[in-house]
C-alpha positions, 0 to 999 in steps of 0.5 A, a space after each residue: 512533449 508527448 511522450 513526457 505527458 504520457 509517461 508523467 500520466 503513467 507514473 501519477 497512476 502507478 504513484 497512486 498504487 504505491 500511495 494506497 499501499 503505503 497508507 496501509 502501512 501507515 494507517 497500521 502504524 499510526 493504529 497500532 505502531 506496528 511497522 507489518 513487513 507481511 503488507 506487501 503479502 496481503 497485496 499479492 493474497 487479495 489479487 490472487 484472490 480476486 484471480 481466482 474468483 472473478 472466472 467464476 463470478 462478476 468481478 464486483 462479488 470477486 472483489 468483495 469475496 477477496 476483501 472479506 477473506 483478506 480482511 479475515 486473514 489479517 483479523 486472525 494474524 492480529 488477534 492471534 499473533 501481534 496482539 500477543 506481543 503487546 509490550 514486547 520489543 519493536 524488534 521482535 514484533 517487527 521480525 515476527 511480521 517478517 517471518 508472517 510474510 515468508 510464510 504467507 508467500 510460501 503459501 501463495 506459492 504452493 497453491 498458485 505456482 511460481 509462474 505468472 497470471 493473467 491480470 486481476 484487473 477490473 479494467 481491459 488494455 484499452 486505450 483514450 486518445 486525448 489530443 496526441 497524448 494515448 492514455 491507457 485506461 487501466 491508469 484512467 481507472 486506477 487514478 479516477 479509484 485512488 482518488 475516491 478511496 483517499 477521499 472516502 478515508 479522509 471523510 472516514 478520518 475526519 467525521 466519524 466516530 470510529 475515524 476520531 477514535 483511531 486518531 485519538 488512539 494513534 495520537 495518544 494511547 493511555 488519553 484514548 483508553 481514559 476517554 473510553 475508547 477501546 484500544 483493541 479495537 481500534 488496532 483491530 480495525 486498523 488491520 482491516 483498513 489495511 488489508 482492505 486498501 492491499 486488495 484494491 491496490 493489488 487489483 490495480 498493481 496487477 496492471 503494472 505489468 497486467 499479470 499477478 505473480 509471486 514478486 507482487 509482494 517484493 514489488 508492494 515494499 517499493 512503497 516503504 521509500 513513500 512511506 518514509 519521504 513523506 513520514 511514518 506517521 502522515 496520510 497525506 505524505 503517503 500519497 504525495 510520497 507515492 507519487 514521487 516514487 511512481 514519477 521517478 520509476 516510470 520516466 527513470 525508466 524511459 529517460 534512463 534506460 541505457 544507464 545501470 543495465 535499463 535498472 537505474 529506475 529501480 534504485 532511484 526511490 531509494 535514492 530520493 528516500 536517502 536524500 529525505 533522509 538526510 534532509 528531514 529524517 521524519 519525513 517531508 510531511 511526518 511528525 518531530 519526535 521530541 524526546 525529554 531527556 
């Protein structure tokens, strides 16, 4: 039972990480239906960043430094490229964010190497003991943080000006622009929502393990199976999603470590997503699409 505790603590916190990670991909497409497969790469920039600064600086101004550049970064890769292939295909801006993340890991290659770094974690290895059950405080720290940003976007959502006007525009477009919302913007701010919760979630994703290498990004799309169990368009599926892949990783890996070469935990969200799939292809949490023909 203790070992059950411990590792269902363990994946509520990696489950957590995926869940800011997917509703970066959701806030962007709800904001700007642009599914941005170049997200899992923002993830890996701000905690290279945040690797490269906290060295030479307190950790909080390391933090905001690589939410600045990063949120810069995706600013730029909006204005310049997606807003330029509004009214294109689907298929086309989805490659072009394909060919964005290819560039931007070359480019987190040549300047850090291929080879694995210290954690960008703002919390050390240490450990609280709760009865017999060891909790590590990385997973304290990334739970207790997950939580405070989910509730400040639900604030954000529900009660501000901005957050209303981005529901609004995700909701329905030409109703937005005719109520005077400027569209553009709300996509602008939309791929800042995103880079900034790849930053926290990179920070945090470092600790599972506690380096930053290269395959964050790879290990960032495990999120995409959240994204569609709880539905595309739905911030409340994003987490609960993200916290049923972090809960089958993690005791998959445990309970399951002598099936499929100790790899079966990583084809099981993949597993569950076709399993939703079948069942609720819009998700668990996510909106019909109801067509007139």
């Amino acid at each position: 039972m203790t070992l059950l505790l411990q590792l269902g603590f363990q994946g509520i916190a990696l489950g957590m990480v995926y869940g800011l990670i997917a509703l970066g991909f959701v806030i962007m497409f709800k904001g700007s239906h642009t599914f941005n497969f170049a997200h899992g790469e923002f993830v890996a920039l701000g905690a290279y960043v945040v690797l490269a600064l906290m060295a030479q600086v307190p950790y909080l101004m390391a933090f905001l430094a690589a939410v600045a550049i990063t949120v810069t970064v995706a600013l730029l890769v909006e204005a310049v490229l997606l807003r330029r292939m509004v009214g294109k295909s689907v298929n086309i801006v989805v490659l072009a964010t394909l060919g964005l993340s290819i560039m931007v890991h070359q480019v987190l290659v040549m300047i850090w190497g291929v080879g694995s770094h210290g954690s960008a974690g703002p919390i050390g290895a240490g450990t609280v003991h709760v009865g017999s059950v060891v909790l590590p405080t990385n997973a304290i720290a990334t739970i207790a943080t997950s939580v405070v940003v989910l509730g400040a976007l639900t604030f954000f959502f529900r009660r501000t000006s901005y957050g209303l006007a981005m529901r609004a525009t995700a909701s329905h477009q030409e109703a937005a622009l005719a109520q005077g919302i400027d569209v553009r913007r709300m996509f602008a701010l939309a791929w800042a929502l995103a880079a900034f919760l790849a930053v926290v979630a990179g920070i945090f994703l470092a600790s599972f393990p506690r380096v930053v290498s290269p395959s964050m990004g790879m290990v960032a799309l495990v999120a995409i199976p959240a994204i569609v169990i709880g539905g595309m368009d739905s911030l409340v599926g994003a987490v609960i999603g993200g916290l049923m892949i972090g809960l089958i990783q993690v005791l998959g890996a445990s309970y399951l470590a002598d099936y499929g070469g100790g790899k079966l935990h990583e084809v099981l969200p993949y597993v569950l997503m076709f399993v939703v799939l079948l069942v609720r292809p819009y998700g668990l949490f996510g909106s019909r699409s109801i067509e007139r023909v």
